[in-house]
TIVO-978381 format. One record per residue (C-alpha): residue in one letter; z, x, y. Coordinates in Angstrom, 2 decimals. Layout:
N
{resn=A; z=Z; x=X; y=Y}
...
! end
This chain:
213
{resn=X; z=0.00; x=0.00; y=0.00}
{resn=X; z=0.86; x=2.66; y=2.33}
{resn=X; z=-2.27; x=4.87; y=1.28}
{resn=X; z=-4.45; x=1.78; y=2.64}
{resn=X; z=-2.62; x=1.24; y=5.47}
{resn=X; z=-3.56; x=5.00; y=7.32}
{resn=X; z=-6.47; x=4.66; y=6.07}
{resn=X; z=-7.01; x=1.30; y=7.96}
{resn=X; z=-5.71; x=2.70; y=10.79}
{resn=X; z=-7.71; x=5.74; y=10.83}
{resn=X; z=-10.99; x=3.46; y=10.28}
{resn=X; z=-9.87; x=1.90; y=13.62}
{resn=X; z=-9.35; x=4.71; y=15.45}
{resn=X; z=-12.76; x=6.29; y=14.15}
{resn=X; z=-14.10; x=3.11; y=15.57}
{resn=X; z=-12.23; x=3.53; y=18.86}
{resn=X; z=-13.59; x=6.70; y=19.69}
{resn=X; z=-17.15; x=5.91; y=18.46}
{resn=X; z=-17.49; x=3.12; y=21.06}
{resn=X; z=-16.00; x=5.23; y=23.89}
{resn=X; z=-18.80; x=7.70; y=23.38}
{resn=X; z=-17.53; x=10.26; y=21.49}
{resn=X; z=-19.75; x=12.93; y=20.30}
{resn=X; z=-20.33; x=15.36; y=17.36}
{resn=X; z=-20.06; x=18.87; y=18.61}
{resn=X; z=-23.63; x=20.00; y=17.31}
{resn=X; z=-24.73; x=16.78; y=19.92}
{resn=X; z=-23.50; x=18.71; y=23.02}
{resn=X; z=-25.12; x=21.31; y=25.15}
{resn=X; z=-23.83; x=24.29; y=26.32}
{resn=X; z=-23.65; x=24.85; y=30.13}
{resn=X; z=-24.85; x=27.77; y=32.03}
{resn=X; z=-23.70; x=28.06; y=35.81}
{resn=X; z=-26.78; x=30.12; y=37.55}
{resn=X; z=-25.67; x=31.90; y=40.74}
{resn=X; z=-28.44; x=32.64; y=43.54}
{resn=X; z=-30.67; x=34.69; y=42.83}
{resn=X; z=-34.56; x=36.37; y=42.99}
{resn=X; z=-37.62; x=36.70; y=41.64}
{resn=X; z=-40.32; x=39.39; y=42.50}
{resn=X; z=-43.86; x=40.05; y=42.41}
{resn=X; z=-45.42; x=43.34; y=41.92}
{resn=X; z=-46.44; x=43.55; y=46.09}
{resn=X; z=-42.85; x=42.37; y=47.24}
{resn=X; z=-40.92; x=45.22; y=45.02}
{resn=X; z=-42.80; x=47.83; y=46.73}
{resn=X; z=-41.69; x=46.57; y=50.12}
{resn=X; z=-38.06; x=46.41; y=49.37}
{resn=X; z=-37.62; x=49.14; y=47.09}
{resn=X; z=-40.65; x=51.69; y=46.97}
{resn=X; z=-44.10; x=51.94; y=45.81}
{resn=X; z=-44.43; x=52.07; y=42.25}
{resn=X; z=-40.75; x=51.36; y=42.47}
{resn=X; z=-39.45; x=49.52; y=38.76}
{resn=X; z=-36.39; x=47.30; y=37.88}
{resn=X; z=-33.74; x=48.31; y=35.66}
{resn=X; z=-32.43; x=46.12; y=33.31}
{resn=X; z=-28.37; x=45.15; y=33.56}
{resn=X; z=-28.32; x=42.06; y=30.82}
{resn=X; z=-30.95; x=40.23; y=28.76}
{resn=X; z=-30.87; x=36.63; y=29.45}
{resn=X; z=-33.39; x=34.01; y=27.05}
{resn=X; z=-36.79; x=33.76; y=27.67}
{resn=X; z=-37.50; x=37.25; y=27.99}
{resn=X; z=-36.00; x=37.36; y=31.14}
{resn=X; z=-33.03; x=39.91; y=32.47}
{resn=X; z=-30.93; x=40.40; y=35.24}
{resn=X; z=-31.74; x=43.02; y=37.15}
{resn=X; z=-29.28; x=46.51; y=38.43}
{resn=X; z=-31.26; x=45.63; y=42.08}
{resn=X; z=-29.50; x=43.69; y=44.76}
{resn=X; z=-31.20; x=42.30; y=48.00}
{resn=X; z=-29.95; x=40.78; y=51.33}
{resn=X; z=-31.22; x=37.15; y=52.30}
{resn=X; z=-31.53; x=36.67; y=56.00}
{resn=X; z=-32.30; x=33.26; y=57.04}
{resn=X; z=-33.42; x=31.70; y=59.98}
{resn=X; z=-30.46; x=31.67; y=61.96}
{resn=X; z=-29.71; x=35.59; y=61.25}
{resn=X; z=-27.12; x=34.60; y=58.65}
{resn=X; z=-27.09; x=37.02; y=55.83}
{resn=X; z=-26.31; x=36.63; y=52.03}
{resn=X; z=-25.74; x=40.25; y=50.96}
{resn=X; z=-26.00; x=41.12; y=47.17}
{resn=X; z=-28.26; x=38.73; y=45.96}
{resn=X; z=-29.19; x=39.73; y=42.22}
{resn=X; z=-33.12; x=40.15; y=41.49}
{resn=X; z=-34.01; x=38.71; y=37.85}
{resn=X; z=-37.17; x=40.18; y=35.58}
{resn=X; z=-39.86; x=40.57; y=34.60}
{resn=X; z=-42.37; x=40.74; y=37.79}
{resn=X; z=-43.51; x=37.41; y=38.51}
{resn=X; z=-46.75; x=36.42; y=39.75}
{resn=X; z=-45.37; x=34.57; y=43.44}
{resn=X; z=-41.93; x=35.57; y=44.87}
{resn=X; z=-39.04; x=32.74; y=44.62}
{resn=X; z=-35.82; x=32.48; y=45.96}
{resn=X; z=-33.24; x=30.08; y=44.20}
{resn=X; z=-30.02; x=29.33; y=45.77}
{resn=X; z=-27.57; x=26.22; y=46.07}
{resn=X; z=-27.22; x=24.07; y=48.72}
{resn=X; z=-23.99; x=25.61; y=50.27}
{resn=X; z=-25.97; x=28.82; y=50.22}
{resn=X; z=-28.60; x=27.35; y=52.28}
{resn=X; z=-26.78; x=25.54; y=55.17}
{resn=X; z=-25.02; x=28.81; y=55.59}
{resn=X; z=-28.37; x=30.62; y=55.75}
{resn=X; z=-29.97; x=28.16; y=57.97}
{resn=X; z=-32.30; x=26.96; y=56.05}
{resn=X; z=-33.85; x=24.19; y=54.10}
{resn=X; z=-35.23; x=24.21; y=50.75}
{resn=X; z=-36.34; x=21.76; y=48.73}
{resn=X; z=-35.21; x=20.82; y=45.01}
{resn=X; z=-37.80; x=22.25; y=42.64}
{resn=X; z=-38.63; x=23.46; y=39.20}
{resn=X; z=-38.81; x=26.71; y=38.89}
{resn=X; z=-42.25; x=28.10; y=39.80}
{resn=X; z=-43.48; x=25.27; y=41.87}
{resn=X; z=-43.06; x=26.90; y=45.24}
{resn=X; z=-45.55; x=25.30; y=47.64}
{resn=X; z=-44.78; x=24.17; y=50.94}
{resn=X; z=-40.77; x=25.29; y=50.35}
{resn=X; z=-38.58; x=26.93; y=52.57}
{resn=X; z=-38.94; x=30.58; y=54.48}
{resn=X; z=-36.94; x=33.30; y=54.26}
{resn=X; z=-35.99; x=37.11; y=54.59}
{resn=X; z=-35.27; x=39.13; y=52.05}
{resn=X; z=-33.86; x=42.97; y=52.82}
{resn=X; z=-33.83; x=45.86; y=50.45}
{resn=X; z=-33.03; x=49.25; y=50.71}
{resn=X; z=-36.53; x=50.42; y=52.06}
{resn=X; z=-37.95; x=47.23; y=53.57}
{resn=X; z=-37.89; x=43.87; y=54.91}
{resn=X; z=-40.04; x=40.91; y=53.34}
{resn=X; z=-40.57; x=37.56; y=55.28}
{resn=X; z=-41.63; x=35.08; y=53.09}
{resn=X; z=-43.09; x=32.41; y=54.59}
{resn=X; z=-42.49; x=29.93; y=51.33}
{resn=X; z=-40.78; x=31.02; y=48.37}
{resn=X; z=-36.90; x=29.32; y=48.88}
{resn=X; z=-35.75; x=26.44; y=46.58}
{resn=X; z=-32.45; x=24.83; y=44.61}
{resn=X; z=-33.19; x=24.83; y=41.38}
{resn=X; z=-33.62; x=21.50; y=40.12}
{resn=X; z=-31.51; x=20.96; y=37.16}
{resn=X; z=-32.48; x=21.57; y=33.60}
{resn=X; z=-31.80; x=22.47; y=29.91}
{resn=X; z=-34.04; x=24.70; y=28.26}
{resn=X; z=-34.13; x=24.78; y=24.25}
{resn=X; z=-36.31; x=25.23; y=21.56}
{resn=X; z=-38.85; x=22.94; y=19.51}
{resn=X; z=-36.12; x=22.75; y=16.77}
{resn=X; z=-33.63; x=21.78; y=19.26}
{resn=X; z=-36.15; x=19.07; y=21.05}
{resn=X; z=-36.70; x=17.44; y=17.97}
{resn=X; z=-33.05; x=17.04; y=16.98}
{resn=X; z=-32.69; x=15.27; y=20.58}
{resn=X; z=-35.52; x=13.33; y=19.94}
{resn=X; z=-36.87; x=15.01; y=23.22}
{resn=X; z=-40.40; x=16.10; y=24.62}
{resn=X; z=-41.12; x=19.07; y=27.67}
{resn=X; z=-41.06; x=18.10; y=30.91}
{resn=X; z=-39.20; x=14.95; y=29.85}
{resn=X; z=-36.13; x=13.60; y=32.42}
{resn=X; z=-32.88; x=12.72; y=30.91}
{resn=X; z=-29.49; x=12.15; y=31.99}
{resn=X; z=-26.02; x=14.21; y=31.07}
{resn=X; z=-22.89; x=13.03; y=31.32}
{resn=X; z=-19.60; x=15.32; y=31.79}
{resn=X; z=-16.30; x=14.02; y=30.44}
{resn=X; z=-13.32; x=15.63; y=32.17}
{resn=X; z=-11.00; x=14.69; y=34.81}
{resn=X; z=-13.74; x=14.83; y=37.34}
{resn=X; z=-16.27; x=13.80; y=35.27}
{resn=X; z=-19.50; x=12.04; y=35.99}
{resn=X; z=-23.48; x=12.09; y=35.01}
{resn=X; z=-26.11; x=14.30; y=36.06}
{resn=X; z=-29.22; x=12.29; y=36.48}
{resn=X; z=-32.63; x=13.25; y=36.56}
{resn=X; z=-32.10; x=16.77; y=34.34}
{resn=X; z=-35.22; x=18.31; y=33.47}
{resn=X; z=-36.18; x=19.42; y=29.83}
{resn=X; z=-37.68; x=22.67; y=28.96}
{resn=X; z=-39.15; x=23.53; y=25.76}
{resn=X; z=-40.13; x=26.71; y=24.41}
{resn=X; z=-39.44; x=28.90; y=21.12}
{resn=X; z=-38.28; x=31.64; y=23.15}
{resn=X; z=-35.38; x=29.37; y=24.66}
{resn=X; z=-31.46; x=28.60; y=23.21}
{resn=X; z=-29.92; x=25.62; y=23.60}
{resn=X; z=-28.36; x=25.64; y=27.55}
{resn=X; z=-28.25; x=23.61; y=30.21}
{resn=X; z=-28.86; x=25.40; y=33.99}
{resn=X; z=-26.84; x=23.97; y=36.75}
{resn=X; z=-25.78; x=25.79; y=40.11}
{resn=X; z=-22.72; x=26.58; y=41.63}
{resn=X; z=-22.23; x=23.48; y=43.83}
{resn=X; z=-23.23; x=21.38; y=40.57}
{resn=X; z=-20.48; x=23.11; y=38.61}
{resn=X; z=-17.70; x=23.16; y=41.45}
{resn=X; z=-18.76; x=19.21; y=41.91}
{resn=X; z=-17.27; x=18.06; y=38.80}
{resn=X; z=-15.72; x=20.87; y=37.76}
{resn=X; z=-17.50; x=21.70; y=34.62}
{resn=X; z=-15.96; x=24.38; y=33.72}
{resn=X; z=-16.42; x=25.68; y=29.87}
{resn=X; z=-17.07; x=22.02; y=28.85}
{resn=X; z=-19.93; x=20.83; y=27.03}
{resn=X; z=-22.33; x=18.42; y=28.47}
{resn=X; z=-23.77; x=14.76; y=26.62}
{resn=X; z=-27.38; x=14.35; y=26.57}
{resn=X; z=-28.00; x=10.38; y=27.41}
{resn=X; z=-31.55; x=9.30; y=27.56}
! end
C-alpha cells in the first residue's frame, strides 16, 4: 500500500513539472556571452598594424574562427574611445564591428541590429591600432541574436538555417528572447550567442536556455 502510494505521488509530481515546462537537459542550449569585438580584412590590418602584418592566435573558438593576441581602440563619433577591443580571425572579406548597445551610446553612435556579415548601410566608426587609424564609413552593428549548431543538432530541434525561434530563460529574472536566429553548419557546437546587455538583462548567468518555436 505504501509502495503505491509514492509512487502515485511521484506520478503527480512528474506531471507537475511536465506542465510547468520542464525540460530534459539534452533539450537546452548552452549560452555564450560575446563581448565587443572585430573583424578584419586583409587592407584594414595593414593600416592598423603593418603591411604584411599577421594575427596571432590567443584561443580557438568554433567555426574555424579564433580570438586574436591584437587589441584596437574604437573611436566614435563623439571622440569617445573604447580601448582594448579584441580582433577575431581569420581575415574577412569586409571589416565589421560588433558591439552592444551600452557600448554604442557611449561611443556615440548608432548601429543597427544585424546578422553577422550583413553590413550595408550600418553605422561608422574609428578604429585605432598601433600604426594607424581606419575610418570606416559602415562596418558597426549589435549582433543580432543567435544559436549556431550543427545539422545533427538542427534535426534533433526539428530546426532549419536561417529559421527564427524563441528562447526562454528560467531564473529569477527570467524571461524570453524572441526573434533568435538559427545557424547551421557542421563546423558549429551547440551555443547560443547573446551580448553583454542581453546577459546582464536577465541575468543569465551559467544557465541554460529553452528553445520554443
Amino acid at each position: 500500500m505504501q509502495e503505491q502510494l509514492v509512487q502515485e505521488i511521484a506520478n503527480i509530481v512528474l506531471k507537475q513539472l511536465q506542465g510547468s515546462g520542464a525540460v530534459e537537459a539534452e533539450e537546452r542550449i548552452p549560452i555564450g556571452v560575446s563581448a565587443r569585438h572585430v573583424h578584419l580584412c586583409r587592407e584594414h590590418i595593414d593600416v592598423l598594424f603593418g603591411k604584411g602584418y599577421q594575427l596571432n592566435k590567443k584561443k580557438d573558438l568554433m567555426g574555424g574562427q579564433y580570438a586574436a593576441q591584437e587589441c584596437v581602440t574604437l573611436v566614435g563619433t563623439k571622440l569617445r574611445a573604447i580601448e582594448n577591443v579584441r580582433i577575431l580571425g581569420p581575415e574577412r572579406k569586409a571589416s565589421q564591428v560588433e558591439v552592444a548597445k551600452t557600448d554604442a551610446i557611449r561611443l556615440g553612435v548608432n548601429p543597427p541590429i544585424r546578422e553577422s556579415g550583413k553590413i550595408e548601410g550600418s553605422a561608422p566608426i574609428a578604429l585605432v591600432g598601433p600604426k594607424g587609424v581606419l575610418y570606416l564609413e559602415e562596418g558597426c552593428i549589435v549582433a543580432m541574436r543567435h544559436i549556431h549548431m550543427s545539422p545533427e543538432d538542427a534535426r534533433r530541434f526539428g530546426v532549419t538555417n536561417g529559421q527564427i525561434v524563441n528562447v526562454r530563460f528560467d531564473g529569477p529574472r527570467g524571461g524570453t528572447f524572441e526573434d533568435v536566429l538559427v545557424r547551421v553548419d557542421a563546423s558549429f557546437t551547440l551555443e547560443m550567442h547573446i551580448d553583454t546587455d542581453e546577459a546582464n538583462g536577465l541575468d543569465v548567468g551559467k544557465t541554460m536556455g529553452i528553445l520554443l518555436k
